[in-house]
PDB file of the backbone (N, CA, C, O) and the ligand in Angstrom, with CONECT records:
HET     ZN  A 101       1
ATOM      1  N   UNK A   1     137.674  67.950 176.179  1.00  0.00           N
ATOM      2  CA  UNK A   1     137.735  67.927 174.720  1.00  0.00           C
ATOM      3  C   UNK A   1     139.182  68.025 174.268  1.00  0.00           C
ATOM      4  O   UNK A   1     139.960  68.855 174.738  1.00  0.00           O
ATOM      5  N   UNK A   2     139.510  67.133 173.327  1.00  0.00           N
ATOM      6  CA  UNK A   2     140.803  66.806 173.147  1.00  0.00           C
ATOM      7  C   UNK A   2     140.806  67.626 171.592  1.00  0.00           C
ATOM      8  O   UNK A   2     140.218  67.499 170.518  1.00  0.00           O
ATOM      9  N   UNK A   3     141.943  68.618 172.247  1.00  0.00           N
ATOM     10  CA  UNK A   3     142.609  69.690 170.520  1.00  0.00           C
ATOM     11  C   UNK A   3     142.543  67.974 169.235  1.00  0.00           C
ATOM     12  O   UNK A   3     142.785  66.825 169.605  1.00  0.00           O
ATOM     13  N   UNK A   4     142.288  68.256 168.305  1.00  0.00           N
ATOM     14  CA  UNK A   4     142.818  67.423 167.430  1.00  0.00           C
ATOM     15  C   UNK A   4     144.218  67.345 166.738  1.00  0.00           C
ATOM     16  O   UNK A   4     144.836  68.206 166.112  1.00  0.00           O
ATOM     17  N   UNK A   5     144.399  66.597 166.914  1.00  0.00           N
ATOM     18  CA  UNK A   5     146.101  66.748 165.972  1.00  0.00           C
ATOM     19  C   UNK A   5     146.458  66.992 164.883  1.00  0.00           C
ATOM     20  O   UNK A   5     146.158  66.415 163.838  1.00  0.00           O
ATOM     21  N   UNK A   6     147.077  67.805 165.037  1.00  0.00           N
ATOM     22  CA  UNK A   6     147.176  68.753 163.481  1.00  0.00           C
ATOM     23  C   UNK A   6     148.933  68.476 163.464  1.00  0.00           C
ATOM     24  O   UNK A   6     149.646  68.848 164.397  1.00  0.00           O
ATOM     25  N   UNK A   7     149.538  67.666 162.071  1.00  0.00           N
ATOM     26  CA  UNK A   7     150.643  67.231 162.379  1.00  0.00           C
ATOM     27  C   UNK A   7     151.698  68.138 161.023  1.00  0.00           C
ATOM     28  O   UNK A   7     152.323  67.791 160.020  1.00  0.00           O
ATOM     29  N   UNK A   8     151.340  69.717 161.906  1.00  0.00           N
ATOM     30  CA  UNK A   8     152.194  70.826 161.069  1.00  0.00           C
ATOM     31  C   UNK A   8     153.498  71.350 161.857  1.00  0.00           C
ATOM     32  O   UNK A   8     154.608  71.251 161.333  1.00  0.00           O
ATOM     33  N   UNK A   9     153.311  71.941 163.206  1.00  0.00           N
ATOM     34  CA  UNK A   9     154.351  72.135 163.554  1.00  0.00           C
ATOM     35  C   UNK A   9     154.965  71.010 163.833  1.00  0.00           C
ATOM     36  O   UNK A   9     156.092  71.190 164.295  1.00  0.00           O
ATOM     37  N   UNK A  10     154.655  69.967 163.729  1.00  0.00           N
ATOM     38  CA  UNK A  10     155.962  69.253 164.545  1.00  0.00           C
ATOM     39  C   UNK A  10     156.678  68.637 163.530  1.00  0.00           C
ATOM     40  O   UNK A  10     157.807  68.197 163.747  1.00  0.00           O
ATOM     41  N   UNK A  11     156.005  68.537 162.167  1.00  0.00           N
ATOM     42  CA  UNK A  11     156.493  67.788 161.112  1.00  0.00           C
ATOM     43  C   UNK A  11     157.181  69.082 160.403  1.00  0.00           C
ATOM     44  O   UNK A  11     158.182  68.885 159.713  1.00  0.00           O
ATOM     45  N   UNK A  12     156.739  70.224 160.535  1.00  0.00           N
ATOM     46  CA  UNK A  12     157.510  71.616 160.275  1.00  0.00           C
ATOM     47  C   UNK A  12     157.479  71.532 158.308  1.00  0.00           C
ATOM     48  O   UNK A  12     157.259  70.520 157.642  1.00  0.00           O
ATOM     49  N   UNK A  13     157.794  73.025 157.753  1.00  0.00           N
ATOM     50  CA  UNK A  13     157.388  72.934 156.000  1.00  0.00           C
ATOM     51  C   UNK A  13     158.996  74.081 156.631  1.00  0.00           C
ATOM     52  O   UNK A  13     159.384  74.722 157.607  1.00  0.00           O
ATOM     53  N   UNK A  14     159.403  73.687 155.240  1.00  0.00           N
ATOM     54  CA  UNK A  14     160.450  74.414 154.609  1.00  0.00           C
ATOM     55  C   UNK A  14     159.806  74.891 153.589  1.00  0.00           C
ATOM     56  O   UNK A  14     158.717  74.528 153.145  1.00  0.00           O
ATOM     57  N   UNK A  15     160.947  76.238 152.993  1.00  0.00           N
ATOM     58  CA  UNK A  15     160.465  76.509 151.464  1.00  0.00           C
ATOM     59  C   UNK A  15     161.993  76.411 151.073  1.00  0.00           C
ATOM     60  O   UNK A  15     162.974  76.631 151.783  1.00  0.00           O
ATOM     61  N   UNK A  16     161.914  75.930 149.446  1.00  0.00           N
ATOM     62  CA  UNK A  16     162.798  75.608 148.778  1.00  0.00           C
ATOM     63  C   UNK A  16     162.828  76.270 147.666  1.00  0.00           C
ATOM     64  O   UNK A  16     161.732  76.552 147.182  1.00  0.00           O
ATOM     65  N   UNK A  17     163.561  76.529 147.237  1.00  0.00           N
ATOM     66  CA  UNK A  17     163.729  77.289 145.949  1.00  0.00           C
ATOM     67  C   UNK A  17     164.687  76.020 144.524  1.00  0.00           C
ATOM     68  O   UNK A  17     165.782  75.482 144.359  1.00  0.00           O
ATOM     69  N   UNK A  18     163.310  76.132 143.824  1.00  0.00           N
ATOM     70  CA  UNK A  18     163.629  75.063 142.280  1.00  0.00           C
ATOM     71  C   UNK A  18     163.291  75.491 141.260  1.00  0.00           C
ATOM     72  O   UNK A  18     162.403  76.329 141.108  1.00  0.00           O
ATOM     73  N   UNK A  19     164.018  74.926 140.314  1.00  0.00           N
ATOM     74  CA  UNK A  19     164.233  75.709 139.159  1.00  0.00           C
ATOM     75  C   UNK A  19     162.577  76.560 138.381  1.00  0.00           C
ATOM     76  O   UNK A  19     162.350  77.614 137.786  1.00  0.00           O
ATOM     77  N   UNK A  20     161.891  75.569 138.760  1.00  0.00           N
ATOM     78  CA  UNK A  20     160.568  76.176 138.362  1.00  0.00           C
ATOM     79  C   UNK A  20     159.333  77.105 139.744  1.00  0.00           C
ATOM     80  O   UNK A  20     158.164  77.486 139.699  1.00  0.00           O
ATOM     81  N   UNK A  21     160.207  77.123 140.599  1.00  0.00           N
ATOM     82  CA  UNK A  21     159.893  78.212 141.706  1.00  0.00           C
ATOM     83  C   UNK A  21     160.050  77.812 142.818  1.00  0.00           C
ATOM     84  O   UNK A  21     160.529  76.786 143.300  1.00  0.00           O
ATOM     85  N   UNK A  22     159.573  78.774 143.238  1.00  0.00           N
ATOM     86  CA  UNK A  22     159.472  77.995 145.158  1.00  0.00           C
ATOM     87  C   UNK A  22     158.293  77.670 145.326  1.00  0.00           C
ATOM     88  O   UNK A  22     157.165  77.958 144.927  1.00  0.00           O
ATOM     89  N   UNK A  23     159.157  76.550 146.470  1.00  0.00           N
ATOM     90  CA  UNK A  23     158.248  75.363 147.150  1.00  0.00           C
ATOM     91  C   UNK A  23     158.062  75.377 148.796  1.00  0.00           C
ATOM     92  O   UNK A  23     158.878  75.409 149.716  1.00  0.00           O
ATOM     93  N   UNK A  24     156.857  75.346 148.756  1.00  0.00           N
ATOM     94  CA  UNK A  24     156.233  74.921 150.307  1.00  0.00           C
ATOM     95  C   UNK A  24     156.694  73.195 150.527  1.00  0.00           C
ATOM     96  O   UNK A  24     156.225  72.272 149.861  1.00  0.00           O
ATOM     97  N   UNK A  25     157.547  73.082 151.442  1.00  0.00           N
ATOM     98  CA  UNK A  25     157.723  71.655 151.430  1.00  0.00           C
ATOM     99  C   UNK A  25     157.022  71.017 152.818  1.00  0.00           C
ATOM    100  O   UNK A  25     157.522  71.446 153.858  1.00  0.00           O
ATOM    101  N   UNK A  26     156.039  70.146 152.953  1.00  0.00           N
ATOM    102  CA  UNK A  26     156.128  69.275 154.270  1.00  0.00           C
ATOM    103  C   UNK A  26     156.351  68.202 154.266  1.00  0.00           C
ATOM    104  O   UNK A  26     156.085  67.488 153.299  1.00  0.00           O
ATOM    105  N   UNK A  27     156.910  67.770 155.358  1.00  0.00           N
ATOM    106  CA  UNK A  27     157.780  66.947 155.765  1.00  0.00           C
ATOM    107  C   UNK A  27     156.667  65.959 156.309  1.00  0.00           C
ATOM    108  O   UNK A  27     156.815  65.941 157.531  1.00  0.00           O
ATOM    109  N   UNK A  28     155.722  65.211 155.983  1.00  0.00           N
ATOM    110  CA  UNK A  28     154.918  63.893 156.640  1.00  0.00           C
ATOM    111  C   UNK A  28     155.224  62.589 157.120  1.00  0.00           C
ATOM    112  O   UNK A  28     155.969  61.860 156.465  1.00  0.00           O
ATOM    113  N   UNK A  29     154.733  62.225 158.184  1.00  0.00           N
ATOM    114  CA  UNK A  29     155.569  61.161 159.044  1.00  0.00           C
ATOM    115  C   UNK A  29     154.633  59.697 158.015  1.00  0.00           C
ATOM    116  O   UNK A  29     154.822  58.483 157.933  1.00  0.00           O
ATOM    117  N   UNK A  30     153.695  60.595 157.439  1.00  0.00           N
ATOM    118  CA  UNK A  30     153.027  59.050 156.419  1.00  0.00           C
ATOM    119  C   UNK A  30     151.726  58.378 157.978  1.00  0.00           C
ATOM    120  O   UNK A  30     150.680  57.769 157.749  1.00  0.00           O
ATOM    121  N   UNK A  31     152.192  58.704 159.253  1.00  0.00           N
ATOM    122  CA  UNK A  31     151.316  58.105 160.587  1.00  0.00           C
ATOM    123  C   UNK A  31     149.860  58.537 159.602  1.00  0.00           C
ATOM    124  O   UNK A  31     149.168  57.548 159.358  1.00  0.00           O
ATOM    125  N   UNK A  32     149.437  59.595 159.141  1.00  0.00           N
ATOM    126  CA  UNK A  32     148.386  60.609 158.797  1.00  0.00           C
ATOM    127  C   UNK A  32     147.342  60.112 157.901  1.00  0.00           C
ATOM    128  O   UNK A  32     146.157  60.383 157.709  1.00  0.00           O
ATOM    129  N   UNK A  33     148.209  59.278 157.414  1.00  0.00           N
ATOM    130  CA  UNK A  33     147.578  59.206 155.663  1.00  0.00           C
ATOM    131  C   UNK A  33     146.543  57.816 155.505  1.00  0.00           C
ATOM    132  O   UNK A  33     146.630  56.649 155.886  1.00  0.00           O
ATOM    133  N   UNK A  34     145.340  58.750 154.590  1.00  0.00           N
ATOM    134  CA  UNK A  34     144.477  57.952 154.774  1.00  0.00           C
ATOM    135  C   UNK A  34     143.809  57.083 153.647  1.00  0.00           C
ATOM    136  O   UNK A  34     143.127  56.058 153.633  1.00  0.00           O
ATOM    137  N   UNK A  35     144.442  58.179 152.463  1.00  0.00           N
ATOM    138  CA  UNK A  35     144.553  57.128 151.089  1.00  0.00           C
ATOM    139  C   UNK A  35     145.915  57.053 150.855  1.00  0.00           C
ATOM    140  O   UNK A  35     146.665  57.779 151.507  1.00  0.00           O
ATOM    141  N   UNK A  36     146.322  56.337 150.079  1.00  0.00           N
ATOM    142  CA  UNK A  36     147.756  56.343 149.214  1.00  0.00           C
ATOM    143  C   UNK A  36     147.875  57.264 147.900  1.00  0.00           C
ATOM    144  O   UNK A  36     146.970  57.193 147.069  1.00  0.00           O
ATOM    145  N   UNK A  37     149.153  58.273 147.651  1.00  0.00           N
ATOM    146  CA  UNK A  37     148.902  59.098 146.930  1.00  0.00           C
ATOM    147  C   UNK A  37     150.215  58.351 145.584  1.00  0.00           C
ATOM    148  O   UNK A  37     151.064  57.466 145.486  1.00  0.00           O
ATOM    149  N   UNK A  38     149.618  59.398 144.836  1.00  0.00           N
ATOM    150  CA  UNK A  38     150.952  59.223 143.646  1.00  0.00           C
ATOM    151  C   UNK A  38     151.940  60.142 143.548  1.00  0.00           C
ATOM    152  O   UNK A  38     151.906  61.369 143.644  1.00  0.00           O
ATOM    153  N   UNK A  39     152.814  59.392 143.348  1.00  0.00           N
ATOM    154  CA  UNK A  39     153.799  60.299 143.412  1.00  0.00           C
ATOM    155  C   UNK A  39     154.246  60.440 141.828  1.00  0.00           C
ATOM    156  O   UNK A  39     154.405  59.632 140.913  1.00  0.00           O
ATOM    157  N   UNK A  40     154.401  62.275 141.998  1.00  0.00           N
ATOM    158  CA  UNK A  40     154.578  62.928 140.237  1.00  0.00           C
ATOM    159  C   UNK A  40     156.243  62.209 139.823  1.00  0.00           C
ATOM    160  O   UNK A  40     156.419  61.859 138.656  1.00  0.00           O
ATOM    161  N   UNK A  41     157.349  62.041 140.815  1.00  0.00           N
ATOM    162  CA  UNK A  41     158.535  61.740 140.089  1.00  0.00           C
ATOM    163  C   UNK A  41     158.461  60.486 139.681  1.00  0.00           C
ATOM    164  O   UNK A  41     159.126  60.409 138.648  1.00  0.00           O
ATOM    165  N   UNK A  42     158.083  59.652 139.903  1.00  0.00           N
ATOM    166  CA  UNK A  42     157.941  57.935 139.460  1.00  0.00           C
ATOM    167  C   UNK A  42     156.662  57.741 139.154  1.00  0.00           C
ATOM    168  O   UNK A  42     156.732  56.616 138.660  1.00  0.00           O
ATOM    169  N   UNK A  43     155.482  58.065 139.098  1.00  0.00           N
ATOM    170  CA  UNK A  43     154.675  57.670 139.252  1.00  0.00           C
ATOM    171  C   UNK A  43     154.373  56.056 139.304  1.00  0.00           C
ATOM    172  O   UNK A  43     154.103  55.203 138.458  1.00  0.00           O
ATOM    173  N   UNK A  44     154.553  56.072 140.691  1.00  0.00           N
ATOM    174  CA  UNK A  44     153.850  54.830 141.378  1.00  0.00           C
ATOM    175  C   UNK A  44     153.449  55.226 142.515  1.00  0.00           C
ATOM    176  O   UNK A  44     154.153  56.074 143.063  1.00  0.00           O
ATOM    177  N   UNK A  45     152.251  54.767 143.203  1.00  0.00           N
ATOM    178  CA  UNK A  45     152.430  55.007 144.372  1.00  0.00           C
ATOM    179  C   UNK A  45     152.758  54.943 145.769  1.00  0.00           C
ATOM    180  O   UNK A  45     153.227  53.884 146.186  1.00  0.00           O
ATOM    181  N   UNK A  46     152.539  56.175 146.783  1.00  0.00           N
ATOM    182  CA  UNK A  46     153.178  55.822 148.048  1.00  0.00           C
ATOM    183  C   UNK A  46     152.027  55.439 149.005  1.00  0.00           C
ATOM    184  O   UNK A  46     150.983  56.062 149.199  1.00  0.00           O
ATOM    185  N   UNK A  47     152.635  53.737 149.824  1.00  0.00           N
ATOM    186  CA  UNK A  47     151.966  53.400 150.620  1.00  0.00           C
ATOM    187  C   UNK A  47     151.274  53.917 151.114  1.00  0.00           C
ATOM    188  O   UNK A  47     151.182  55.095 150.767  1.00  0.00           O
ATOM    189  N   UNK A  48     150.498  53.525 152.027  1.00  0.00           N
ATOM    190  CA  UNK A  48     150.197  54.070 153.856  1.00  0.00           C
ATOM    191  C   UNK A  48     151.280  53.943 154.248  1.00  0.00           C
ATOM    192  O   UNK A  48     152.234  53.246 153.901  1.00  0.00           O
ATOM    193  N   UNK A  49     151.060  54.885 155.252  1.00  0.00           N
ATOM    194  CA  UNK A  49     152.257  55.045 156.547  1.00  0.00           C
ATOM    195  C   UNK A  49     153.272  54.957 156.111  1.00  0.00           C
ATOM    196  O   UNK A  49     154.064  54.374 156.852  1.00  0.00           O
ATOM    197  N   UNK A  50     153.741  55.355 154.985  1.00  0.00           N
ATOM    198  CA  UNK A  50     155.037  55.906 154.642  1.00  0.00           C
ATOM    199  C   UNK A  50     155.501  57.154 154.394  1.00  0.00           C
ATOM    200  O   UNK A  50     155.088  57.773 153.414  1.00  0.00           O
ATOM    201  N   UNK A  51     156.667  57.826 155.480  1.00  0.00           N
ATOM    202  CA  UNK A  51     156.848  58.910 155.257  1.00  0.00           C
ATOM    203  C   UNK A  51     156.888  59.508 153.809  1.00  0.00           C
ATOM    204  O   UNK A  51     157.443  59.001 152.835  1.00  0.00           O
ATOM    205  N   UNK A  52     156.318  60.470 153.850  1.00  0.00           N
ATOM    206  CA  UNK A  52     156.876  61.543 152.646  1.00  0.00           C
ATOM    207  C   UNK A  52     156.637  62.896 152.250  1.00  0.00           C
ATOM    208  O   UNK A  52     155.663  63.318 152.873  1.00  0.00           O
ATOM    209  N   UNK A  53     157.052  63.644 151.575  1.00  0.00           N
ATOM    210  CA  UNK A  53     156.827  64.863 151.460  1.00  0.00           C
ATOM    211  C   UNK A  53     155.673  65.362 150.657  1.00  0.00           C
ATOM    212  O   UNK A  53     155.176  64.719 149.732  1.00  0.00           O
ATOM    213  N   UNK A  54     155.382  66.208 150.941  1.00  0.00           N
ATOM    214  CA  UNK A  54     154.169  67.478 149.885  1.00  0.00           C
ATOM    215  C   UNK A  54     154.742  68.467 149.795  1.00  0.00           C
ATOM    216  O   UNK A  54     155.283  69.168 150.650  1.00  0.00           O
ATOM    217  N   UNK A  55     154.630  68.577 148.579  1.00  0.00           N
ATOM    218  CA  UNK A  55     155.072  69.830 148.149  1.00  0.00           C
ATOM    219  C   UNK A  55     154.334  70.648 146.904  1.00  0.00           C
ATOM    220  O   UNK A  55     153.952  70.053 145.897  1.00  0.00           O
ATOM    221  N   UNK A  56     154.128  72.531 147.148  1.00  0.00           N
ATOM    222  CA  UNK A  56     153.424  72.761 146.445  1.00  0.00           C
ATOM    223  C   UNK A  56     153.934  74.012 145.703  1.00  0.00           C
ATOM    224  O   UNK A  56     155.011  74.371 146.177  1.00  0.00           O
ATOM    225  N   UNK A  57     153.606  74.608 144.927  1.00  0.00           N
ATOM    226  CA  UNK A  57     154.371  76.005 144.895  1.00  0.00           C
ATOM    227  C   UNK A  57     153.892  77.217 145.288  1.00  0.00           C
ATOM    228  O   UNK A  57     152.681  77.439 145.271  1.00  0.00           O
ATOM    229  N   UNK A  58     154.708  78.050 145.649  1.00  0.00           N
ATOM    230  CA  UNK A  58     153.454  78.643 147.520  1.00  0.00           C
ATOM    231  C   UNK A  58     152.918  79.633 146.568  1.00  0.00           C
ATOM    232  O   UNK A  58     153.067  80.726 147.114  1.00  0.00           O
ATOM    233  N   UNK A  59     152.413  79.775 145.510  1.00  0.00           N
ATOM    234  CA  UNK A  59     151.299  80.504 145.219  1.00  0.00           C
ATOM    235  C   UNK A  59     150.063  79.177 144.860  1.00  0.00           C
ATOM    236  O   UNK A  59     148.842  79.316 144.790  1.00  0.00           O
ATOM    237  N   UNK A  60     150.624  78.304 144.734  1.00  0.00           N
ATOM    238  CA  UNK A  60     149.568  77.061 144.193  1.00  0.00           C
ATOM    239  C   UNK A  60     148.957  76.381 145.186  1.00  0.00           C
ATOM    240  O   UNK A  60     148.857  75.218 144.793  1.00  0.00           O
ATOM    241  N   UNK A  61     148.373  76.524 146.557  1.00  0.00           N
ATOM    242  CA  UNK A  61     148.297  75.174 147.296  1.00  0.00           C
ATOM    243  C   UNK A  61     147.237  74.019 146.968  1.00  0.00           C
ATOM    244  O   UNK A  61     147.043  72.992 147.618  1.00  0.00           O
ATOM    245  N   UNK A  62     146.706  74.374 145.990  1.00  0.00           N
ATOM    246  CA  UNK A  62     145.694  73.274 145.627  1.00  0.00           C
ATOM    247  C   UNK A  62     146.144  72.170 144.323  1.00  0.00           C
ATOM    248  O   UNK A  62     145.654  71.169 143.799  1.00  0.00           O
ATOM    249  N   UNK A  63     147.589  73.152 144.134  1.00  0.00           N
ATOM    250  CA  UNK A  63     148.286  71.702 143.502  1.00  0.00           C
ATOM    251  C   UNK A  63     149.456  71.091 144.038  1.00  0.00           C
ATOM    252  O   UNK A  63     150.504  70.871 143.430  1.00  0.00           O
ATOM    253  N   UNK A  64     149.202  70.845 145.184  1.00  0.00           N
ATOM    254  CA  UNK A  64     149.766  70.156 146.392  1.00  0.00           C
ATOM    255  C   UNK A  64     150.623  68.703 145.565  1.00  0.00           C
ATOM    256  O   UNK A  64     149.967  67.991 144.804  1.00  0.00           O
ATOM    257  N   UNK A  65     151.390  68.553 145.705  1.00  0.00           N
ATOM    258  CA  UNK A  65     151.761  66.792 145.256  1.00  0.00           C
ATOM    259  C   UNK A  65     152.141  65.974 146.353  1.00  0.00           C
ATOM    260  O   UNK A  65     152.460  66.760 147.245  1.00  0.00           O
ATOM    261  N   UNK A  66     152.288  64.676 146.799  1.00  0.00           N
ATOM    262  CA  UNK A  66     152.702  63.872 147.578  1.00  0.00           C
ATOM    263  C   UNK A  66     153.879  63.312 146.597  1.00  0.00           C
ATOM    264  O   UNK A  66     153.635  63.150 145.401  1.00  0.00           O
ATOM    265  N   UNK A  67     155.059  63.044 147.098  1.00  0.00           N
ATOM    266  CA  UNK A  67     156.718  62.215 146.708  1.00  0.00           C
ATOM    267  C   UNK A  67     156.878  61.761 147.298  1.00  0.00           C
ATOM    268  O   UNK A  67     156.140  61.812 148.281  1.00  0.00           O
ATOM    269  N   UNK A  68     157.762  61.058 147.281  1.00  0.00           N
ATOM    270  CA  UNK A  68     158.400  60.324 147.886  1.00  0.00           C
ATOM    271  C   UNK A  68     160.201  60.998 147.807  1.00  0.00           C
ATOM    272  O   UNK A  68     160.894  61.576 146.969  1.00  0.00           O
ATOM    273  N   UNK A  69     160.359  60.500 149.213  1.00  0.00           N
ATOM    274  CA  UNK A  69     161.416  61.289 149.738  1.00  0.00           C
ATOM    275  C   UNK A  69     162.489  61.350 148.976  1.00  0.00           C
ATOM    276  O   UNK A  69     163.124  62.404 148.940  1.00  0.00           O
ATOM    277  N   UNK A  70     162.787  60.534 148.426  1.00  0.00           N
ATOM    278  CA  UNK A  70     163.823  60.189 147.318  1.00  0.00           C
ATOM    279  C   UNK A  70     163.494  60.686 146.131  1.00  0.00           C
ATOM    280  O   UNK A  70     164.459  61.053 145.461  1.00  0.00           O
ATOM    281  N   UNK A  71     162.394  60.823 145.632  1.00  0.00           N
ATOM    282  CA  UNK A  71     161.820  61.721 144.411  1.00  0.00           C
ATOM    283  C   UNK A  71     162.174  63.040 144.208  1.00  0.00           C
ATOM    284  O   UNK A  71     162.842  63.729 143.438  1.00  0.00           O
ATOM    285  N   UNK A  72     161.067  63.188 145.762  1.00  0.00           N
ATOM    286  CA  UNK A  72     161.304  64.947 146.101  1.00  0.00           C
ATOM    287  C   UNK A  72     163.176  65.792 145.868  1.00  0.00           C
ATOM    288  O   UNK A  72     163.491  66.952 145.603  1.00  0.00           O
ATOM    289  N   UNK A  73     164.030  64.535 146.126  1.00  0.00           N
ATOM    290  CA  UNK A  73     165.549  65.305 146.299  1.00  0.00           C
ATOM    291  C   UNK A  73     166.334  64.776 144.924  1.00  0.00           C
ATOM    292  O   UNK A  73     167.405  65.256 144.555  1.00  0.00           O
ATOM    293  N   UNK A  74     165.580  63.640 144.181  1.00  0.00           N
ATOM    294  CA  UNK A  74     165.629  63.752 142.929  1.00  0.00           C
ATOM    295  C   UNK A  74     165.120  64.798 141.811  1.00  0.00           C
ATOM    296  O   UNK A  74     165.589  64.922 140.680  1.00  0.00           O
ATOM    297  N   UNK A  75     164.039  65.532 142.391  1.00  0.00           N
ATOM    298  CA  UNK A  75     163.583  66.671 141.508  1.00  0.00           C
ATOM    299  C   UNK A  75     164.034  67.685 141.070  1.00  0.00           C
ATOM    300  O   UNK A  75     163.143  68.489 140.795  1.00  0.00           O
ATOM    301  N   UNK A  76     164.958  68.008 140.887  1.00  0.00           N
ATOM    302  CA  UNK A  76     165.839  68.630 140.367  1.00  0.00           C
ATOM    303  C   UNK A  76     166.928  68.269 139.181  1.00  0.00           C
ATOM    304  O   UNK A  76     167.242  68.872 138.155  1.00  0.00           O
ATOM    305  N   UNK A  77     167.345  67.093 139.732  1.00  0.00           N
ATOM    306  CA  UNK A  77     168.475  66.972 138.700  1.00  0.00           C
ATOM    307  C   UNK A  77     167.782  65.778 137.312  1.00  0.00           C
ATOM    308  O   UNK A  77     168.315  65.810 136.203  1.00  0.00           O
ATOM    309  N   UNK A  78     167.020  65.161 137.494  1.00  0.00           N
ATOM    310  CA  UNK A  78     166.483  64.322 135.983  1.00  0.00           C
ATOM    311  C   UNK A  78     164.948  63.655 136.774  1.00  0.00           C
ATOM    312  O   UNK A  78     164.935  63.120 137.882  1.00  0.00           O
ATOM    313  N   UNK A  79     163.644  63.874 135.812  1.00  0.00           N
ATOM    314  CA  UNK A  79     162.659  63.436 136.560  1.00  0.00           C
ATOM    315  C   UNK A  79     163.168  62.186 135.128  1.00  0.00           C
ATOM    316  O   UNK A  79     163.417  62.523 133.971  1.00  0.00           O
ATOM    317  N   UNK A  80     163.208  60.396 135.828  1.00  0.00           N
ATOM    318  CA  UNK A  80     163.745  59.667 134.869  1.00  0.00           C
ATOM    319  C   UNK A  80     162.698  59.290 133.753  1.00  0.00           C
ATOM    320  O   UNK A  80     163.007  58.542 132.825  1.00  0.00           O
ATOM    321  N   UNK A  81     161.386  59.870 133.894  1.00  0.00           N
ATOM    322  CA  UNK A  81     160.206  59.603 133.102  1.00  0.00           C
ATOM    323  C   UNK A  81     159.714  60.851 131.672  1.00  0.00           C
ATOM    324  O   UNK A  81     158.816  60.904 130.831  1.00  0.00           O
ATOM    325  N   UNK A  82     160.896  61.690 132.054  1.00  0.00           N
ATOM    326  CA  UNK A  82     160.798  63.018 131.294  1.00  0.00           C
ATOM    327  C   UNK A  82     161.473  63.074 130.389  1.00  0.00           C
ATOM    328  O   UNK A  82     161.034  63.482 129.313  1.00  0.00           O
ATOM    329  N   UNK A  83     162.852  62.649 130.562  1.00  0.00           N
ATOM    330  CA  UNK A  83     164.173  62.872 130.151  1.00  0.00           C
ATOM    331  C   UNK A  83     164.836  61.839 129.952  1.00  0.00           C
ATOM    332  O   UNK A  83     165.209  61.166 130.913  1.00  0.00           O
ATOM    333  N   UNK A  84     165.132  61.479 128.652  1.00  0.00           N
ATOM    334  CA  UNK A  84     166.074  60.211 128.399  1.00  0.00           C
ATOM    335  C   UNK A  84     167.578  60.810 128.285  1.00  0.00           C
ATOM    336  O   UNK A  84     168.552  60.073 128.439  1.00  0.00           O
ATOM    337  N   UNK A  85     167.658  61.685 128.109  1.00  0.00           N
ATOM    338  CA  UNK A  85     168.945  62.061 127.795  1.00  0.00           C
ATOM    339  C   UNK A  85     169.563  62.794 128.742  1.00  0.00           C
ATOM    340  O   UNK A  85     169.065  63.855 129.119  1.00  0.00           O
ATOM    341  N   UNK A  86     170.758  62.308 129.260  1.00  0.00           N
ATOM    342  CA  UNK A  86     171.596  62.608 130.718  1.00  0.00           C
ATOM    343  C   UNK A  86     173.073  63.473 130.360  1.00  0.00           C
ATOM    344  O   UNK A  86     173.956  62.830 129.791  1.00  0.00           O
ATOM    345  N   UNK A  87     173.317  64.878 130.688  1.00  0.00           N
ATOM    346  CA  UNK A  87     173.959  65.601 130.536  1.00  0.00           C
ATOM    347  C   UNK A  87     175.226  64.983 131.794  1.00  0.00           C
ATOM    348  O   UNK A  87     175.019  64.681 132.969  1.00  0.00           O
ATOM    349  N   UNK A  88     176.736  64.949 130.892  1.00  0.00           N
ATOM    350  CA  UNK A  88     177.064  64.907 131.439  1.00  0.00           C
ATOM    351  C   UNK A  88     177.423  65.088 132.831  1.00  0.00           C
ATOM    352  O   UNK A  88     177.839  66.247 132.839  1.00  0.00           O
ATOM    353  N   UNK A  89     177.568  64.381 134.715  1.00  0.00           N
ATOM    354  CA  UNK A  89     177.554  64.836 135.471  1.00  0.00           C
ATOM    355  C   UNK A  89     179.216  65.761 135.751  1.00  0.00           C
ATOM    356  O   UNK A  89     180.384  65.380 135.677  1.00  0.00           O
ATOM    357  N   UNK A  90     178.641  66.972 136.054  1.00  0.00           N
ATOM    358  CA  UNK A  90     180.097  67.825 136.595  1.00  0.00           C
ATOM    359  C   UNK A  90     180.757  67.501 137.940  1.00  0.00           C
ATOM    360  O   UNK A  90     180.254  67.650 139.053  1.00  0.00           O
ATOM    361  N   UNK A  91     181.608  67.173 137.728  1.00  0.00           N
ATOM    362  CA  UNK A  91     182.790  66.603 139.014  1.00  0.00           C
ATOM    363  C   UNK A  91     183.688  67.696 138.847  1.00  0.00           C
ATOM    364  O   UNK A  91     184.707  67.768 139.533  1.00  0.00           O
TER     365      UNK A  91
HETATM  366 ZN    ZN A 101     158.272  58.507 143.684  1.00  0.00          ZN2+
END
């Protein structure tokens, strides 16, 4: 009998700390996925089999989101669907 694959440790979760709390982050290789999810920063969605992250806020796990990787490290500084107005960037 073959363990089933459970693709946590190897894909490993960080927690992150954002402005609206901390985050359980995992890291998904996308191999897993069996519908295509939406992603909250663009909303469009992410393929099959495309890597990407979930992330939830670790008291929330049932409001889990799927991003996209580029979203997820966009989330912080302007979600572009929220916010029209862009504060100067500090250099
Ligand atoms: Zn996205």
């Amino acid at each position: 009998m073959e363990p089933r694959e459970i693709n946590i440790a190897s894909t490993g979760e960080s927690r992150e700390d954002h402005k609206d709390g901390t985050y359980i982050v995992r890291r998904l290789t996308g191999s897993g996925s069996t519908k295509p999810y939406r992603c909250p920063g663009c909303d469009q969605l992410i393929p099959l089999a495309t890597p990407h992250i979930v992330a939830w806020l670790e008291y929330d796990e049932e409001g889990r989101r799927h991003w996209h990787n580029t979203c997820w490290s966009k989330k912080d500084n302007r979600r572009p669907n929220t916010e029209r107005t862009r504060n100067a960037p500090k250099f």
